[in-house]
C-alpha positions as CSV (number, residue, x, y, z in Angstrom):
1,X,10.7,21.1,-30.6
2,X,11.7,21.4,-34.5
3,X,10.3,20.1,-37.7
4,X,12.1,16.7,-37.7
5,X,11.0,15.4,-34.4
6,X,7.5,16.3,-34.9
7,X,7.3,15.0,-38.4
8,X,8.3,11.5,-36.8
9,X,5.9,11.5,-34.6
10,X,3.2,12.5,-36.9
11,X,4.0,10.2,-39.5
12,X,3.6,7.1,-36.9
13,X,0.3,8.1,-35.4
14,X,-1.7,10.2,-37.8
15,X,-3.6,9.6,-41.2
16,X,-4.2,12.9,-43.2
17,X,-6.8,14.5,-45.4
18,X,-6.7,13.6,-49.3
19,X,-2.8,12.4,-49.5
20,X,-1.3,9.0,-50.6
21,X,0.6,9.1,-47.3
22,X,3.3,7.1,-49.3
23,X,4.2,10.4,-50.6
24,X,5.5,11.4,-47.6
25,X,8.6,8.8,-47.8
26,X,10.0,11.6,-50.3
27,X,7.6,14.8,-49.5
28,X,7.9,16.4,-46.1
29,X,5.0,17.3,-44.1
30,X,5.7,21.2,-42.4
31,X,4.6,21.2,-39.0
32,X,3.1,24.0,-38.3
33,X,3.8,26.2,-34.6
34,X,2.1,30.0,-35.2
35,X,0.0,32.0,-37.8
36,X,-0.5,35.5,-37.8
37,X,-2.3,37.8,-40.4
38,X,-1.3,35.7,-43.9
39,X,1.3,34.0,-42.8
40,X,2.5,30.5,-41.2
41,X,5.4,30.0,-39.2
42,X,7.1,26.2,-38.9
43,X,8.7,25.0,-36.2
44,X,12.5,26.0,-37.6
45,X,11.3,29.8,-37.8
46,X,10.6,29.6,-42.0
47,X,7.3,31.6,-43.1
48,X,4.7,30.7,-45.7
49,X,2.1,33.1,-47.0
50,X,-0.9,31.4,-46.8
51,X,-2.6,31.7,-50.6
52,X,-5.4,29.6,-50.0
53,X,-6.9,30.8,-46.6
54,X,-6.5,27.3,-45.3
55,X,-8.9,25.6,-48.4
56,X,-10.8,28.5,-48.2
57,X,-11.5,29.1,-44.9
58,X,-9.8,31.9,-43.3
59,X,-11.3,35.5,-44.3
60,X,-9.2,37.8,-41.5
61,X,-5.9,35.7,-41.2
62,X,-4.5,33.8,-38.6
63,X,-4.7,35.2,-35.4
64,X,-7.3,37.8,-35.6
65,X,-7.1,39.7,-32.8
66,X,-11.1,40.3,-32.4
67,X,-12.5,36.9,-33.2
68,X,-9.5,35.1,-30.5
69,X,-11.3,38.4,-28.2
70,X,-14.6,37.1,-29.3
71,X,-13.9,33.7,-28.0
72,X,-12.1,34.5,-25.3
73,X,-14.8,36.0,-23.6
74,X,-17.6,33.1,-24.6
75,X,-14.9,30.6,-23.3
76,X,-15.8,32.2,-19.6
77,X,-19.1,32.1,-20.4
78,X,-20.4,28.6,-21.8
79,X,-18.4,26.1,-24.2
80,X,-21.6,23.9,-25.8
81,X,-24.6,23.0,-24.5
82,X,-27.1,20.4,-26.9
83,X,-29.7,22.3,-29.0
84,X,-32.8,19.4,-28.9
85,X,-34.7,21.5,-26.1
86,X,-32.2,24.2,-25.2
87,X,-30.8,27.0,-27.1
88,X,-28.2,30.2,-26.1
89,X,-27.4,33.7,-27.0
90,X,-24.8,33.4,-29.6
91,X,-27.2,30.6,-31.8
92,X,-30.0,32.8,-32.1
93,X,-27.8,36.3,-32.5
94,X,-26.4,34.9,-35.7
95,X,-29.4,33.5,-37.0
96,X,-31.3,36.5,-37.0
97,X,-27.9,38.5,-38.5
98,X,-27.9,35.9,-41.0
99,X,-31.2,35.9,-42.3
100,X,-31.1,39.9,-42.7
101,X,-27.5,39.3,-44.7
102,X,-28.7,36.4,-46.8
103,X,-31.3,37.1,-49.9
104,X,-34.7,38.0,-49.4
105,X,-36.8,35.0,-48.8
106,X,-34.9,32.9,-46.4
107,X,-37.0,32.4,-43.0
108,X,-35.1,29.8,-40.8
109,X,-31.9,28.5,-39.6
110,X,-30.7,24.7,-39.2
111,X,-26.4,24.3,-38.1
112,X,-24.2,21.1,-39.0
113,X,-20.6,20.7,-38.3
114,X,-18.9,21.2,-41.5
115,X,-19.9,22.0,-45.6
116,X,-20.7,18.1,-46.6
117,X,-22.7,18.0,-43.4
118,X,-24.9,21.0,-44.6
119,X,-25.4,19.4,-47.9
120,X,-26.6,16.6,-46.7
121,X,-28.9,18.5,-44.4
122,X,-30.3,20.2,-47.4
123,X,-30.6,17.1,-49.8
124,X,-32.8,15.1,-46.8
125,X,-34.8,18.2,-46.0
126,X,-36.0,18.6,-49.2
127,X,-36.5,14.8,-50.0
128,X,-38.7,15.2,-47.2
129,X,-40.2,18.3,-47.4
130,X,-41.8,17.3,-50.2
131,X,-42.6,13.9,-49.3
132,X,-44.3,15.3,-46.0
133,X,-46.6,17.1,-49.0
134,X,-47.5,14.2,-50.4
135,X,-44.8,14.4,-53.2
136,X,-43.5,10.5,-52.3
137,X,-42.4,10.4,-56.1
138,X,-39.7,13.3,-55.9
139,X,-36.8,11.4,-54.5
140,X,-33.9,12.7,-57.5
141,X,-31.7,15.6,-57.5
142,X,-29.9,17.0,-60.5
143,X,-26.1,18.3,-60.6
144,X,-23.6,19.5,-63.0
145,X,-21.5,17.9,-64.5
146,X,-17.4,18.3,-62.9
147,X,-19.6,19.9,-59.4
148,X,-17.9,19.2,-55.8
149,X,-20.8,19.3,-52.7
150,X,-18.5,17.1,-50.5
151,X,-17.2,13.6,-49.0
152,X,-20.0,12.0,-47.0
153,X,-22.5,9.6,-49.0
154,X,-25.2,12.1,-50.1
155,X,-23.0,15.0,-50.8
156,X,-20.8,12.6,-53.1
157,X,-23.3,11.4,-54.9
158,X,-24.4,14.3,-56.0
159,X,-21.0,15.7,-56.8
160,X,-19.0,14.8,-60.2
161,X,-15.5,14.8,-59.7
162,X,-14.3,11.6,-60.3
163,X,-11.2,11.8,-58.5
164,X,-13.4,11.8,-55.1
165,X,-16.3,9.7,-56.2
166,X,-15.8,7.0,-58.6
167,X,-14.4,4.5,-55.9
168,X,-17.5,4.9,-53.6
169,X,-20.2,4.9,-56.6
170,X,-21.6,1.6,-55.5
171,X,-22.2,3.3,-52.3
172,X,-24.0,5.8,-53.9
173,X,-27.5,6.7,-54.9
174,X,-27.8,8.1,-58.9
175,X,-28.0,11.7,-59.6
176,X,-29.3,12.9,-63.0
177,X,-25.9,15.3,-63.9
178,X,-26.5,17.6,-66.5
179,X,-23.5,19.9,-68.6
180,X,-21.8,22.4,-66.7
181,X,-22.0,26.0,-68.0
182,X,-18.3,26.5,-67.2
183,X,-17.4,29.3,-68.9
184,X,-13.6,27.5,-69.9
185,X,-15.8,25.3,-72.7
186,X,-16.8,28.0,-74.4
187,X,-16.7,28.5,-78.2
188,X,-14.2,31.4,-79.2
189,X,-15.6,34.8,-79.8
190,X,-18.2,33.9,-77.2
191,X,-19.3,35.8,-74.2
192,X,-19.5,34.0,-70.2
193,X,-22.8,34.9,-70.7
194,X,-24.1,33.9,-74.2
195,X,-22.0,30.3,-73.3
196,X,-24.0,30.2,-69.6
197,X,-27.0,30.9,-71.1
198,X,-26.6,28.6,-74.2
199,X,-25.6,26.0,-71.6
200,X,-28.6,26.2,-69.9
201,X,-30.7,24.3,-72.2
202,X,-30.0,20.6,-71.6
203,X,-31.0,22.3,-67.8
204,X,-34.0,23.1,-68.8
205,X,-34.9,19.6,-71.5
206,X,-33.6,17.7,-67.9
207,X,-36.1,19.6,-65.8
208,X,-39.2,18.8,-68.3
209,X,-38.6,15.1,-68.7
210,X,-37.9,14.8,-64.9
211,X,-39.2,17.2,-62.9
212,X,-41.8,14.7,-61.3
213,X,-39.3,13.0,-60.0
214,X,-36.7,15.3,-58.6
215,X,-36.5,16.9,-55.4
216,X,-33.8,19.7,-55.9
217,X,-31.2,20.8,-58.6
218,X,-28.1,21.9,-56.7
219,X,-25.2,24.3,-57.9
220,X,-21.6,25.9,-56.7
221,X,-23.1,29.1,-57.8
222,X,-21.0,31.0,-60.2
223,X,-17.9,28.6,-59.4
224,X,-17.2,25.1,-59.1
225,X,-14.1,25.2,-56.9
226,X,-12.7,21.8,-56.2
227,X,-13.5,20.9,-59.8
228,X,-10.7,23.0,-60.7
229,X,-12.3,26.9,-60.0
230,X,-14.1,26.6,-63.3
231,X,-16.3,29.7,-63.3
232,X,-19.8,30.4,-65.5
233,X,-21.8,34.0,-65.2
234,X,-24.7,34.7,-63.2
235,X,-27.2,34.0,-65.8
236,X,-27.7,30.8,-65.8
237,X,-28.3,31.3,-61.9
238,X,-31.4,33.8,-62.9
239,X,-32.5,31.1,-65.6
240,X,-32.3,27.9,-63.3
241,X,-34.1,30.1,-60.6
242,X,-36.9,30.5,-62.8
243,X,-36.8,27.0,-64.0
244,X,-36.9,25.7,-61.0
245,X,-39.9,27.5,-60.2
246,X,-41.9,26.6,-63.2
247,X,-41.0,23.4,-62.6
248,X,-41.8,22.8,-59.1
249,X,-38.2,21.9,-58.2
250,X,-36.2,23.2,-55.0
251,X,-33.0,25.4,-55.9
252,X,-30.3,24.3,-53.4
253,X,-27.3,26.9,-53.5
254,X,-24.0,25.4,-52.6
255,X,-21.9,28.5,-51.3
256,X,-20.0,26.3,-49.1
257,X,-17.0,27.9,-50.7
258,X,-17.9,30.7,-52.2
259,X,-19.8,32.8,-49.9
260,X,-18.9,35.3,-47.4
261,X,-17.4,37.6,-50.5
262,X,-15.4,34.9,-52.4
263,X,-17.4,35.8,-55.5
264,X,-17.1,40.0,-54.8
265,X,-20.9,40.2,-53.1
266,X,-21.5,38.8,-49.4
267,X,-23.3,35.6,-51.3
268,X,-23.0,34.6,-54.9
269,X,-26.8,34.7,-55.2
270,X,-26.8,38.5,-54.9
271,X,-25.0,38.6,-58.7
272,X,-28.1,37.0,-60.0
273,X,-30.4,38.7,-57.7
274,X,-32.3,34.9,-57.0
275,X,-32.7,33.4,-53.8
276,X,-32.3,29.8,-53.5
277,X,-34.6,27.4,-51.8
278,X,-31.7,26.1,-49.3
279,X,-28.2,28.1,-49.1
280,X,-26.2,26.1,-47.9
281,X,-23.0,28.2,-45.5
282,X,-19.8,26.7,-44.2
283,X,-16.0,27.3,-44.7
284,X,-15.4,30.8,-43.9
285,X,-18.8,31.9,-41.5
286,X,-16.5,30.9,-38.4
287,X,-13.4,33.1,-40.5
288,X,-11.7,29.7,-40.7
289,X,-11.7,29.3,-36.5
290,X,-14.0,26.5,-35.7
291,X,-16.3,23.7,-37.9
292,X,-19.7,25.3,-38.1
293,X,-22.5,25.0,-41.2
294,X,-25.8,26.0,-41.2
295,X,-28.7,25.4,-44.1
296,X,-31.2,28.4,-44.6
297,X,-34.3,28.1,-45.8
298,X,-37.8,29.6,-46.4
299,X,-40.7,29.3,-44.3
300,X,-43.3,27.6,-46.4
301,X,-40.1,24.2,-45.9
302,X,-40.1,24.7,-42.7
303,X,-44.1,24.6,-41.8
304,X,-43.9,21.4,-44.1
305,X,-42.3,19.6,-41.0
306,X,-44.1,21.6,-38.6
307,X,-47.3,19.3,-37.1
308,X,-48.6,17.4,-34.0
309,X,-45.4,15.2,-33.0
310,X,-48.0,12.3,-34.0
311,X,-47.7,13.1,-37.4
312,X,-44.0,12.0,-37.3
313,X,-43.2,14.6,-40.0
314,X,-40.4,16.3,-37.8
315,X,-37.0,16.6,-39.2
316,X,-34.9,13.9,-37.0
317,X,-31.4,15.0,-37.9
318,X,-28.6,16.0,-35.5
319,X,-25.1,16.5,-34.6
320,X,-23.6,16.6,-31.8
321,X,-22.4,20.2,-31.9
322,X,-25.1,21.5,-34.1
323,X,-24.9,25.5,-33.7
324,X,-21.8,25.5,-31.5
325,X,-21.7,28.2,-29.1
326,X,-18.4,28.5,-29.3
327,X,-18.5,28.6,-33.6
328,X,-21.5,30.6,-33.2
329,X,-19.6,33.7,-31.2
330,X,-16.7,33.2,-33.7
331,X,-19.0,33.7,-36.8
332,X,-20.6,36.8,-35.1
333,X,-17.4,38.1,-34.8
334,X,-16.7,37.1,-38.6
335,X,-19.9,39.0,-39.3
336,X,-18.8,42.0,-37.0
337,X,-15.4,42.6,-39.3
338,X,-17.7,42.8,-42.5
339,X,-19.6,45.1,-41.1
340,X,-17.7,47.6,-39.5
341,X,-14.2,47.4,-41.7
342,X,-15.9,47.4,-45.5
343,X,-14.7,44.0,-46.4
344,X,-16.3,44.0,-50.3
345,X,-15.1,47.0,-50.9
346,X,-12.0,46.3,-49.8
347,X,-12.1,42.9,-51.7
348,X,-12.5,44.8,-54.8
349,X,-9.0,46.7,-54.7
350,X,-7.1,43.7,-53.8
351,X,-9.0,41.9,-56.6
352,X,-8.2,44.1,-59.0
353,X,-4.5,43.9,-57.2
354,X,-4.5,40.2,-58.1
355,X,-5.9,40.4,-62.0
356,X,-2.7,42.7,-62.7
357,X,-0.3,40.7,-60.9
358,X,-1.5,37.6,-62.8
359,X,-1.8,39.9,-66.5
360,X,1.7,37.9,-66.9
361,X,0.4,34.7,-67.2
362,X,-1.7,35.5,-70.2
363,X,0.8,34.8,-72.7
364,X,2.7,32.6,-71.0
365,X,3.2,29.6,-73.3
366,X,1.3,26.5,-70.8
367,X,-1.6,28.7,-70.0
368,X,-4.5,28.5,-71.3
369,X,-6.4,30.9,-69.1
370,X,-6.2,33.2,-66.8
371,X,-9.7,33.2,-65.1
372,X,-11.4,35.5,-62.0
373,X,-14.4,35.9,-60.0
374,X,-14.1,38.7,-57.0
375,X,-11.5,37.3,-54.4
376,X,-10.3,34.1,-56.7
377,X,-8.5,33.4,-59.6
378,X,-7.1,30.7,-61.1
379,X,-4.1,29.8,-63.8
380,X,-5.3,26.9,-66.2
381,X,-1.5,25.1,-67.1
382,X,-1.6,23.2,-70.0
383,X,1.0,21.1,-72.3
384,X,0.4,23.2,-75.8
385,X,-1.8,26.4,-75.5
386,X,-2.9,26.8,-78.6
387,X,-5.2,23.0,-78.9
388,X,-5.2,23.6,-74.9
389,X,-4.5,20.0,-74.1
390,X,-3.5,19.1,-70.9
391,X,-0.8,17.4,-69.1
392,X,-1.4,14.1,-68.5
393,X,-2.6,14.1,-64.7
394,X,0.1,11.5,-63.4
395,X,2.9,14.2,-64.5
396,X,1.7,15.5,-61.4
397,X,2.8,19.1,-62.4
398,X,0.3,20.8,-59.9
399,X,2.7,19.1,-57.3
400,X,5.9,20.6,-58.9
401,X,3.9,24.1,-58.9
402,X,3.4,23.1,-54.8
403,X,7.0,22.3,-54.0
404,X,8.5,24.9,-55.6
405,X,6.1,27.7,-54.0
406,X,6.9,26.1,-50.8
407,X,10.7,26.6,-51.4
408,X,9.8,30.8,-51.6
409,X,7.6,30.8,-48.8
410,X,4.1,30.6,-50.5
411,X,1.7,28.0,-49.9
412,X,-0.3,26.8,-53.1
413,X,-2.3,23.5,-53.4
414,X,-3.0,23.4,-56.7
415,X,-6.2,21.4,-57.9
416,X,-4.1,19.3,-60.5
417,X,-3.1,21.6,-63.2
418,X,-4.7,24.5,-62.1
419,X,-3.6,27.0,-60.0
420,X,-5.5,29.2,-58.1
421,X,-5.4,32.3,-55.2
422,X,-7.9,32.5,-52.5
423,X,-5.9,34.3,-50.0
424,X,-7.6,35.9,-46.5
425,X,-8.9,39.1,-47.5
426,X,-6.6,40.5,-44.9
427,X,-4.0,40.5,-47.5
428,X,-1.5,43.5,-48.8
429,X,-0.6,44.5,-52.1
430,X,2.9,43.8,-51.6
431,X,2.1,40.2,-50.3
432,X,0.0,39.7,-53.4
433,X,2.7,41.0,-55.4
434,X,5.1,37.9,-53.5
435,X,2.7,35.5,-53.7
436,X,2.2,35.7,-57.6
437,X,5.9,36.1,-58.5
438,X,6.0,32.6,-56.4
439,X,3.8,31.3,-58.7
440,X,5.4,32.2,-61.6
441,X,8.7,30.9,-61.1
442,X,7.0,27.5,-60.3
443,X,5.0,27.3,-63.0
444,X,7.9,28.0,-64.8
445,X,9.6,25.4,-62.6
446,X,6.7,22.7,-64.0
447,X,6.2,23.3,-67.3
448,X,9.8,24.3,-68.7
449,X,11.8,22.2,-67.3
């Protein structure tokens, strides 16, 4: 089998993920036969290193040894089995292992199938937690403004990246979206800190005027990924915490993306020392092997729902493979690695590895910023650096930046003109060294020629 034969095929039977398939006519899809550690093999023998885990997924590389071992062994033991009235082993192992990882505070465990899925968990458990308390009123949530949660109904409409949701917002209901503290906005001379915290006030004015009506506030904490890795400091985390709080509003934390150490700590909670009122977990708990999410909670949400089954205040909400057995065993395994192999510290050499690899694109004459937090960093291109103004977005120079990568063996999707590294933690100096000289010759490739 080669590349050709399979792309043929493909093209007449399959519809993919967020691409004008039209594209394809001109740009060719890579059919992928093997990965192993970082890297990606095609079917004509020619290697990519993987700089964006799979969006963001994969922690310990393709191919890790002890999670295939872990799964392996469940496979002989039991595949799925429904969790309405049954449970297993590997579901209530990595509960309890998650609830001692996650921030002090947070009681119970509900799985999903995938990040959107968890969001929407949280959004209706918390509509109806409180309307279960007699709060029928509180049916709002607050966002920031440029914030991803997802593609499903609920998780769009509470997200504010156009790109994704302005075609559906008929479908949608209407969140109250408040500034972003992004940390890229902020006046010059001024601190990530002294802009998160200044940013924080129209939080707070939204919170007074509405708080009778809203449910939850929810938040990327300390990066908003898919709206182009725009990061803020953990400030305005410890600010909206306590907000939320005098307010009587629940704090859903959406670290879809960047938990299990994206940020430099296990969750990105622990920089602002808060625990949320629903952390929501997806993406990398399986170490990118298998679609699993799970919303944790506290226990004074969870006795809300918990009554005589006359009351009808149960939570009715399901999937199919809620708490895998299979994802479940490949998550503990996840777990296992951080434990025993000192992942964050780890993470903090090869972060700092990254920062001076990049130190060349400071100057560089369309960037704007170089920006990091832990395990990612992103390269803001731009069409004059000094007023910062962008390329116009049909230019399509984040696609440039994409095929010419791909030409060295280096997989980047940028997120239009931003270009970013979230590459499995299993990662080598030398390959990080590779994958950033990539980048720089095709960002060169975009914006000078």
């Amino acid at each position: 089998m080669d590349n050709a034969t399979l792309i043929q095929r493909d093209l007449a039977a399959v519809w993919h993920p967020c691409t004008q398939m039209k594209d394809h006519e001109w740009l060719p899809l890579i059919p992928i036969r093997r990965g192993e550690g970082v890297w990606l093999e095609d079917f004509d023998g020619k290697r990519y290193l993987d700089a964006i885990s799979s969006w963001w997924v994969n922690l310990f590389g393709h191919g890790n040894p002890r999670i295939n071992a872990a799964l392996r062994t469940q496979l002989d033991q039991l595949e799925q089995v429904f969790l309405a009235g049954f449970t297993h082993e590997p579901v209530i192992e990595l509960s309890e292992r998650l609830l001692r990882l996650a921030p002090p505070g947070l009681a119970r465990c509900f799985y999903a199938d995938n990040g959107s899925s968890a969001v929407e968990v949280a959004l209706k458990m918390s509509y109806h937690a409180w309307h279960n308390q007699g709060a029928a009123d509180k049916t709002k949530f607050i966002t920031l403004s440029n914030s991803y949660h997802g593609e499903t109904l609920g998780a769009l409409a509470v997200g504010d990246v156009a790109l994704y949701k302005e075609t559906y917002q008929p479908l949608l209901m209407q969140a109250i979206t408040v500034p972003s503290p992004d940390c890229y906005q902020r006046e010059p001379g001024s601190s990530w800190a002294e802009h998160s915290a200044r940013l924080f006030e129209p939080m707070k004015t939204t919170l007074a005027r509405h708080a009778h009506e809203v449910c939850a506030v929810i938040v990327e904490p300390l990066v908003q990924c898919a709206g182009g890795m725009r990061m803020y400091d953990p400030v305005y985390l410890q600010l909206l915490r306590a907000a939320c709080d005098d307010y009587g509003v629940h704090l859903i934390a959406d670290e879809i993306a960047v938990g299990f150490g994206r940020t430099g700590t296990l969750f990105a909670c622990e920089q602002a020392h808060v625990t949320p009122d629903y952390l929501c977990l997806a993406k990398g708990l399986t170490g990118g092997y298998l679609p699993l999410s799970v919303v944790l909670t506290r226990e004074n949400i969870y006795q809300a729902f918990y009554d005589e089954y006359a009351s009808q205040r149960a939570f009715l909400h399901s999937h199919s493979y809620t708490g895998n057995p299979l994802g479940c065993r490949a998550a503990l395994a996840t777990l296992d690695i951080f434990a025993s192999d000192n992942i964050l510290e780890r993470n903090k050499t090869l972060a700092k590895a990254m920062a001076r690899a990049t130190e060349q694109f400071i100057d560089h004459p369309h960037v704007a910023e170089v920006r990091q937090t832990g395990m990612i960093l992103a390269v803001e291109m731009v069409q004059d650096k000094a007023t910062r103004t962008p390329y116009p977005w049909q230019d399509r120079r984040g696609l440039r930046v994409y095929q010419q990568a791909l030409q060295q063996g280096v997989l980047l999707r940028p997120l239009g003109n931003v270009i970013y590294f979230m590459p499995p933690y299993v990662i080598t100096a030398d390959e990080i060294d590779l994958m950033v000289q990539a980048a720089a010759t095709s960002i060169d490739h975009a914006t000078l020629n």
